[in-house]
C-alpha positions as CSV (number, residue, x, y, z in Angstrom):
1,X,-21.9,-0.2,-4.7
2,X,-20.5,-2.5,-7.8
3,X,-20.8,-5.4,-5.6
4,X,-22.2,-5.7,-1.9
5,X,-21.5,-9.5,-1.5
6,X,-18.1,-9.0,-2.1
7,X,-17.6,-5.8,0.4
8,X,-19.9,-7.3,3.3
9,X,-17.6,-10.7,2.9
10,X,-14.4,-8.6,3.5
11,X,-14.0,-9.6,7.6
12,X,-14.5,-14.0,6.4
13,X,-12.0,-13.5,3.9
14,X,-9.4,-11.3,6.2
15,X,-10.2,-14.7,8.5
16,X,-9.0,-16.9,6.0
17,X,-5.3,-15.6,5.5
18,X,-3.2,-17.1,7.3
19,X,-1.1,-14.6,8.2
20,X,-3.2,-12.4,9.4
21,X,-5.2,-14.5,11.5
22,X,-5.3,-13.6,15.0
23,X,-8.2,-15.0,17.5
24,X,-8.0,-11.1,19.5
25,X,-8.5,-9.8,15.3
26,X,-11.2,-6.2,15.7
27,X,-11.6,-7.2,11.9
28,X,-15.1,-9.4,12.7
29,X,-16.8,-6.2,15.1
30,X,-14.9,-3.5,13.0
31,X,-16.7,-4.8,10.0
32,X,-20.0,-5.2,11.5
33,X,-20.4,-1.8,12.2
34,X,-19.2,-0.8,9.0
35,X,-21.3,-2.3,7.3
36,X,-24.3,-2.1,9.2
37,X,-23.7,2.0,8.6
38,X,-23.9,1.1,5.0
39,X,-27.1,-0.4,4.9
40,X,-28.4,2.2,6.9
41,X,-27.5,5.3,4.9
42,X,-25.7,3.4,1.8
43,X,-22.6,5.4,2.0
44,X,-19.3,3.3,2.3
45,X,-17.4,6.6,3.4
46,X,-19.7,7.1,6.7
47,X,-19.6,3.1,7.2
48,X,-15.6,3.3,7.4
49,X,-15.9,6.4,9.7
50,X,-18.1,4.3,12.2
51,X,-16.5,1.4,11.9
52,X,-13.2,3.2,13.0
53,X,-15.0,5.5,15.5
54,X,-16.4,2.5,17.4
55,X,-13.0,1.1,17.8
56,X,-11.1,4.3,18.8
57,X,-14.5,4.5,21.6
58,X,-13.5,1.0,22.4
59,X,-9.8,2.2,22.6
60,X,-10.9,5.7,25.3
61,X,-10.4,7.6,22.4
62,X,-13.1,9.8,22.0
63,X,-12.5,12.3,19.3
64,X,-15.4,14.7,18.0
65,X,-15.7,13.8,14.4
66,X,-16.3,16.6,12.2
67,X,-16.7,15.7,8.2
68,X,-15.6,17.8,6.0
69,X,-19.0,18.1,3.7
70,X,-20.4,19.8,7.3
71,X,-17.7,22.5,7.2
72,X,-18.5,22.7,3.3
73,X,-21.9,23.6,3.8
74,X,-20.9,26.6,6.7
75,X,-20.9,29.9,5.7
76,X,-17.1,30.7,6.9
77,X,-16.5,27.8,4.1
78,X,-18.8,29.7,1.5
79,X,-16.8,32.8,2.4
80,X,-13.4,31.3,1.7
81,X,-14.3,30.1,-1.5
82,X,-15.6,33.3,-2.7
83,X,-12.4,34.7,-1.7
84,X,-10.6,32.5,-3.8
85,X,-12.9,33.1,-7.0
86,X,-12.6,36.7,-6.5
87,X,-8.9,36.7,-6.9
88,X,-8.8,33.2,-9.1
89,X,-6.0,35.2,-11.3
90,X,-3.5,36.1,-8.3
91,X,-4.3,32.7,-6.5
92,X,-3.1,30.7,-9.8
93,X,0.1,33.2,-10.6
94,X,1.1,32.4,-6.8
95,X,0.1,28.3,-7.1
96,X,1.8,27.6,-9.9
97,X,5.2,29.7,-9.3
98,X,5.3,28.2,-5.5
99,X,4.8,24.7,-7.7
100,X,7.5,25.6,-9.9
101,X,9.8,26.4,-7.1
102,X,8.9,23.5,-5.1
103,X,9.7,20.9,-8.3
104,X,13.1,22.8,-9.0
105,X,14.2,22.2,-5.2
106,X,13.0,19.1,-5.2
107,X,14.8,18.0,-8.4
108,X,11.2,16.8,-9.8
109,X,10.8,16.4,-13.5
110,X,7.2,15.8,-13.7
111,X,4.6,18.6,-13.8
112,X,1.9,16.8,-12.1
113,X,4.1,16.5,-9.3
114,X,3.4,17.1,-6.3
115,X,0.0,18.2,-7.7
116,X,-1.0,19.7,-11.4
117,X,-0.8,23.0,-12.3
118,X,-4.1,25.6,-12.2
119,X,-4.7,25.8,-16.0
120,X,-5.7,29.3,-18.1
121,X,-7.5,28.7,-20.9
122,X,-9.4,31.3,-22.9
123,X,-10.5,33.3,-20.2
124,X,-10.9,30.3,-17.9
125,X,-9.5,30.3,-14.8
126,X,-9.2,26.8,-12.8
127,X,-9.6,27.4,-8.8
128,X,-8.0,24.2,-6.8
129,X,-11.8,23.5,-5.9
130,X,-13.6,20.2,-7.1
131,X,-17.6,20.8,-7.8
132,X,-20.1,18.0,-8.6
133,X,-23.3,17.8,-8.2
134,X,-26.4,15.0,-8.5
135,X,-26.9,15.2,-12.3
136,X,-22.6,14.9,-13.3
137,X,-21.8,12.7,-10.6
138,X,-18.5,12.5,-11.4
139,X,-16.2,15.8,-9.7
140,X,-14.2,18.5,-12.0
141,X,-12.0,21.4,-11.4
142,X,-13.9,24.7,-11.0
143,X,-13.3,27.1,-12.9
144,X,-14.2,30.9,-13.4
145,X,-14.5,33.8,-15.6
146,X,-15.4,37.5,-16.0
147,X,-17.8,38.2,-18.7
148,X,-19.7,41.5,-19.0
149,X,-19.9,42.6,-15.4
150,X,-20.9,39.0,-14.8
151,X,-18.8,35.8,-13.0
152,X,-19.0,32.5,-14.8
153,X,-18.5,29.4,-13.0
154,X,-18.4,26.5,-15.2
155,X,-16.5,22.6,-14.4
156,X,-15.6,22.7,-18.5
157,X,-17.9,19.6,-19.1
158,X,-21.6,21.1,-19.3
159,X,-22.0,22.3,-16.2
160,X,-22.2,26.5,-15.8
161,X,-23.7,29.0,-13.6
162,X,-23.7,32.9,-13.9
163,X,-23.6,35.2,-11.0
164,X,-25.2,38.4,-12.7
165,X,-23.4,42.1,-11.5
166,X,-20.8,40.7,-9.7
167,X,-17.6,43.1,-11.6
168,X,-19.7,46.0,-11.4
169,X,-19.3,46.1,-7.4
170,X,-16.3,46.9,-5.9
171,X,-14.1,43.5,-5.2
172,X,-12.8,45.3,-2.0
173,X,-16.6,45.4,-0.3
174,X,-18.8,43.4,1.5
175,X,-20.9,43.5,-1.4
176,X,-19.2,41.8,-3.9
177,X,-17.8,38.9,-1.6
178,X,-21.6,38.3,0.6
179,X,-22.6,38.0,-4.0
180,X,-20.6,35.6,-4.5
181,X,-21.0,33.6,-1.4
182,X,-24.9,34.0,-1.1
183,X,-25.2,32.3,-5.0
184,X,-22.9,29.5,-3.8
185,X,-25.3,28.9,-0.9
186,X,-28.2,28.3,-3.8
187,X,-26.0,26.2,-6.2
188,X,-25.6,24.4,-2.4
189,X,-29.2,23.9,-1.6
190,X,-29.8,22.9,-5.6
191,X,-27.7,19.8,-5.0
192,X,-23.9,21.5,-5.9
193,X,-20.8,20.4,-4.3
194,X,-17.7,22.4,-3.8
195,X,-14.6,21.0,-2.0
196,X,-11.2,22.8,-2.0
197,X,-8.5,20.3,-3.4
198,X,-6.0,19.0,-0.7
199,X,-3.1,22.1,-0.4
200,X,-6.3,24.5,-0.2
201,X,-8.1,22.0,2.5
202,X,-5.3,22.1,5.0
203,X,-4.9,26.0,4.2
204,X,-8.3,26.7,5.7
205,X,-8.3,24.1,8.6
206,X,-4.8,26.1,9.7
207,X,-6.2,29.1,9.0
208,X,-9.9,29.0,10.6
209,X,-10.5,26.5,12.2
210,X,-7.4,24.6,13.7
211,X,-5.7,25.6,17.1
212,X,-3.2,23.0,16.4
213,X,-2.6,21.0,13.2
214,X,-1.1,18.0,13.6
215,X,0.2,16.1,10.0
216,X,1.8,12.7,8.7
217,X,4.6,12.6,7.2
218,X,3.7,12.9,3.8
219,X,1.1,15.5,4.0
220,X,3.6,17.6,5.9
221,X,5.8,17.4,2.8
222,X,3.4,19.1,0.9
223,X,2.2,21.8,3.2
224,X,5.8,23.4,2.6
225,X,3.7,24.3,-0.6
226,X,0.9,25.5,1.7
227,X,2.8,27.6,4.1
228,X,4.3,29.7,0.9
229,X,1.1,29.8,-0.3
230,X,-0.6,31.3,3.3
231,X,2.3,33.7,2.6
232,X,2.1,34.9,-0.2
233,X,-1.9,35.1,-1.2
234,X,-2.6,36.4,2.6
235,X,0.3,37.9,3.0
236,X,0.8,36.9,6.7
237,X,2.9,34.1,8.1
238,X,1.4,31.0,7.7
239,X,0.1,29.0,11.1
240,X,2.7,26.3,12.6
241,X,1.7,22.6,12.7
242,X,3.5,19.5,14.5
243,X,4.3,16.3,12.5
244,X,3.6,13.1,14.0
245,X,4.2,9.7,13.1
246,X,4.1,6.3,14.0
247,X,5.1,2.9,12.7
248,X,2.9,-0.6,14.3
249,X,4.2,-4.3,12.9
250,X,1.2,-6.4,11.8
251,X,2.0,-8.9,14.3
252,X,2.1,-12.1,12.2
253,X,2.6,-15.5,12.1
254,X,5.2,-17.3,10.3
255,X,7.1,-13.8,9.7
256,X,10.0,-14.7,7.7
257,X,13.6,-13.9,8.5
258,X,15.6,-11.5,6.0
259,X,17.8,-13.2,3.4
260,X,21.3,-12.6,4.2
261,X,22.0,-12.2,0.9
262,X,19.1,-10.0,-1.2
263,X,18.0,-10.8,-4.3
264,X,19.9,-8.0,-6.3
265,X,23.3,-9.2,-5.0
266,X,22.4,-13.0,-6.4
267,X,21.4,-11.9,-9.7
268,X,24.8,-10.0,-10.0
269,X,25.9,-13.1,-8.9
270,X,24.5,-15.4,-11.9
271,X,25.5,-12.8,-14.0
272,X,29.1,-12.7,-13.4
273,X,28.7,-16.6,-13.2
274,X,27.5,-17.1,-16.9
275,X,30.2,-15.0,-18.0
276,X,33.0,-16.6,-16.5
277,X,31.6,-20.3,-15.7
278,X,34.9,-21.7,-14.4
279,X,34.1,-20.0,-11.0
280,X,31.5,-22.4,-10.2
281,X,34.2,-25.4,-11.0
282,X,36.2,-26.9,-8.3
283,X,39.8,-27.4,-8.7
284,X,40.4,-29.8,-11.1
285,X,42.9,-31.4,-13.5
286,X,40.4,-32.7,-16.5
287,X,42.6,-31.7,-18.6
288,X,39.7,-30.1,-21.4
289,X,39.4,-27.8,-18.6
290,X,42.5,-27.2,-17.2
291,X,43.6,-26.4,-21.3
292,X,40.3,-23.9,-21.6
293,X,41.3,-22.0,-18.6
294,X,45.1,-21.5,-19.3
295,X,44.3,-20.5,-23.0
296,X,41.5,-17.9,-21.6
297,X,44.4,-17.2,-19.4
298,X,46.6,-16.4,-21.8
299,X,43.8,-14.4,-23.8
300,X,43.6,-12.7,-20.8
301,X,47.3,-11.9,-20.5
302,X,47.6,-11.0,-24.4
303,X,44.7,-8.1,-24.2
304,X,46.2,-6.8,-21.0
305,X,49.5,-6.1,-23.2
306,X,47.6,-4.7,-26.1
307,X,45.9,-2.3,-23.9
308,X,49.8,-0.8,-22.6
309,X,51.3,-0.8,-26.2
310,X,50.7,2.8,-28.0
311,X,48.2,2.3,-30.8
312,X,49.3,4.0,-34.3
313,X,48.0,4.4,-37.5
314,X,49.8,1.8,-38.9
315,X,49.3,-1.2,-36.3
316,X,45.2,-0.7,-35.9
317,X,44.0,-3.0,-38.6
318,X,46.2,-5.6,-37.1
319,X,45.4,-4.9,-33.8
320,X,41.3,-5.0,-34.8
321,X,41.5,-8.2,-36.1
322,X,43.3,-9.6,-32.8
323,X,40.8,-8.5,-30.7
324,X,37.7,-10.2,-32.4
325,X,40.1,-13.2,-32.9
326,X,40.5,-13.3,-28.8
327,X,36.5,-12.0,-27.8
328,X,35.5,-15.2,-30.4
329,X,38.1,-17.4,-28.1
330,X,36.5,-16.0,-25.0
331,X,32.4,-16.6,-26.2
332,X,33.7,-20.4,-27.4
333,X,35.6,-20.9,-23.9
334,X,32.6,-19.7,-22.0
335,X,30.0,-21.3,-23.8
336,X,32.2,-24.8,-23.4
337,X,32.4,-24.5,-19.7
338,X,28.5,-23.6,-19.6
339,X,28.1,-26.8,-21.5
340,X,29.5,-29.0,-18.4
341,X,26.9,-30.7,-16.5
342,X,28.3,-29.9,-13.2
343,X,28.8,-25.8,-14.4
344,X,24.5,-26.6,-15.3
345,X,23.7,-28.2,-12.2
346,X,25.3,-24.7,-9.9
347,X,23.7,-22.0,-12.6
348,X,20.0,-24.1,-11.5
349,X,21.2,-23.9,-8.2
350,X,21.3,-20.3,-8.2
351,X,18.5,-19.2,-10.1
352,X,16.4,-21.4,-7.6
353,X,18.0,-19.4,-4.9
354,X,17.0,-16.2,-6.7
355,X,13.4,-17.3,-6.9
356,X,12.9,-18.5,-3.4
357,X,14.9,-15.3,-2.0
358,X,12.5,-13.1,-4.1
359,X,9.5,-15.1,-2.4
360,X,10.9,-14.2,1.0
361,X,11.5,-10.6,0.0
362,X,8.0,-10.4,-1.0
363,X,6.6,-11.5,2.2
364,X,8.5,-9.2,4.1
365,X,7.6,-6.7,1.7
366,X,4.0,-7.9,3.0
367,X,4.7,-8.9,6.7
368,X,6.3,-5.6,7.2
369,X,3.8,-2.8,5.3
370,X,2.3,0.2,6.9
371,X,-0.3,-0.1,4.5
372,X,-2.7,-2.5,6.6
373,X,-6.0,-0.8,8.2
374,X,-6.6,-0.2,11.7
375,X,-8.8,-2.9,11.5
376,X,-6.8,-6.1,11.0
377,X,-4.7,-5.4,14.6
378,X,-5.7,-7.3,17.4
379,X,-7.4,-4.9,20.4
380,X,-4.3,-6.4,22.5
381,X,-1.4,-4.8,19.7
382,X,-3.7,-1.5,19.2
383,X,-4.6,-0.7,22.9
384,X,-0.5,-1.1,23.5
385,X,0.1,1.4,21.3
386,X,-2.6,3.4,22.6
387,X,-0.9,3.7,25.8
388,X,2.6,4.7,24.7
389,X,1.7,7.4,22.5
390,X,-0.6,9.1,25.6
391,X,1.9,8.0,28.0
């Protein structure tokens, strides 16, 4: 951890907004057990997970937590992946053309988008499987190749490991796939890490292990890309999951109420109001005024004409040189009105409505996110929501 201070002190500074503060707050006990979990076993992942678990307890809800690095280190999770290696080449044909789909029906230009493509490089093949391990730290893309009867599996940076005779069985037998998955098992116990990349995760929990699969929003989006994919590489239809979704208001003080005019409609505003100043005058007979407005007026009046009158190749010069004669007449009226100390005073006025309305809209952008963890509710709010959704 970069800086253990500044993690431990997250509960006091939550505390300190006022916002947020709530005497009923789970922050103080949610961050407790969090971090005690931490200094225990020094991983923040596992301190989040307790720190939630013992609030859902506290809640009735008493979910079985399974992690997903104990399903990585099962044999069924072996066996998948050594499916997938052994048919890297059709798995990336049908990834990328479902991709490709996906973005044209989607109207998406970008190519990482949803998620990158599998590449192909000189007989490389990328899987969508991350590997790591103790020495690189840092996770990469597995990749494969077939050399010489032999299967390469490499992450591109330094990292490589051979699994000798694996062509020279046939791919269709017991054999070949219990090879592939017995030599992962030792990279495993050597300190390797394998974990299929998001699409491929949920295509094995709905495959194997799920009765029913129950998404968000977003991550249902994606598994449109998933259920092709079950189709297509398995050839069977792919597993049904539910989408559910729910939407809980940090309840906070001093909430602000929404402008009744946004921010985008003022700055329209100011903009039309620079251009023609004499909107922000009352009616008056000064008579510098009163001349400036009936000559822009007439202006007005003189281009209107211009535009219904049939424009040959005789009249155009003349024609040219009226119009920058009356857009010249039109900058000098404006920029006399905007010189009035009255047309000043409303252009302040408005651009200090813009700021404070963009203030507000900021807050609500803040009052109002979905963004904020379980732990900044008050037990009160969260044990409310509890109820409805099992009721």
């Amino acid at each position: 951890m970069v800086d253990s201070k500044l993690f431990e002190s997250f509960a006091d500074r939550v505390a300190k907004q006022e916002m947020m503060r709530s005497e009923k707050s789970v922050t103080k006990k949610f961050w407790q057990n969090t971090v005690s979990e931490v200094q225990k076993n020094g991983s923040v992942v596992n301190g989040l997970v307790a720190g939630r678990v013992h609030l859902e307890r506290s809640l009735g809800i008493n979910n079985y937590e399974v992690p997903i690095s104990w399903l990585a280190n099962s044999a069924g999770y072996r066996d998948f992946l050594a499916e997938l290696i052994l048919n890297a080449n059709q798995l990336l044909e049908i990834y990328n053309n479902i991709l490709g789909e996906y973005r044209k029906q989607h109207h998406i230009k970008s190519t990482m988008q949803p998620v990158p493509n599998l590449l192909k490089q000189g007989g490389w093949i990328e899987l969508p499987i991350w590997v790591w391990n103790n020495k690189t730290k840092h996770r990469r893309s597995l990749f494969v190749k077939s050399e010489t009867g032999n299967i390469l599996l490499s992450d591109r940076t330094g990292w490589e490991s051979r699994i000798d005779n694996a062509t020279e069985a046939d791919q269709q037998t017991t054999d070949c796939f219990q090879l592939i998955s017995s030599h992962l098992h030792r990279l495993q116990k050597q300190g390797s890490r394998f974990r299929t990349k998001a699409l491929m995760t949920t295509a094995y929990l709905r495959l194997f292990i799920a009765d029913w699969f129950i998404h968000g929003i977003g991550g249902a989006k994606y598994d449109e890309i998933t259920d092709s994919i079950i189709a297509e590489f398995w050839d069977i239809p792919a597993p049904q999951f539910q989408v559910a979704t729910g939407t809980l208001w940090m309840p906070m003080a001093n909430r602000p109420s929404k402008p009744i005019i946004g921010s985008a409609q003022l700055k329209q505003q100011l903009r039309y109001a620079k251009e023609n100043p004499e909107i922000l005058l009352p009616k008056t007979n000064v008579k510098m005024v009163s001349e400036l407005l009936e000559l822009k007026k007439e202006l007005i009046n003189q281009d209107e004409q211009e535009r219904l009158e049939r424009s040959t190749h005789e009249n155009w010069l003349p024609r040219r040189r009226q119009s920058i004669y009356r857009y010249s007449e039109f900058k000098r009226i404006r920029e006399a009105l905007l010189r009035l100390e009255l047309v000043r005073n409303k252009l302040k006025e408005l651009e200090r409505e813009i700021e404070q309305t963009i203030q507000i809209e900021n807050d609500l952008q803040a009052t109002n996110g979905r963004e904020y963890p379980i732990c900044c509710y008050p037990m009160e709010t969260l044990q409310t929501f509890e109820e409805k959704i099992r009721g």
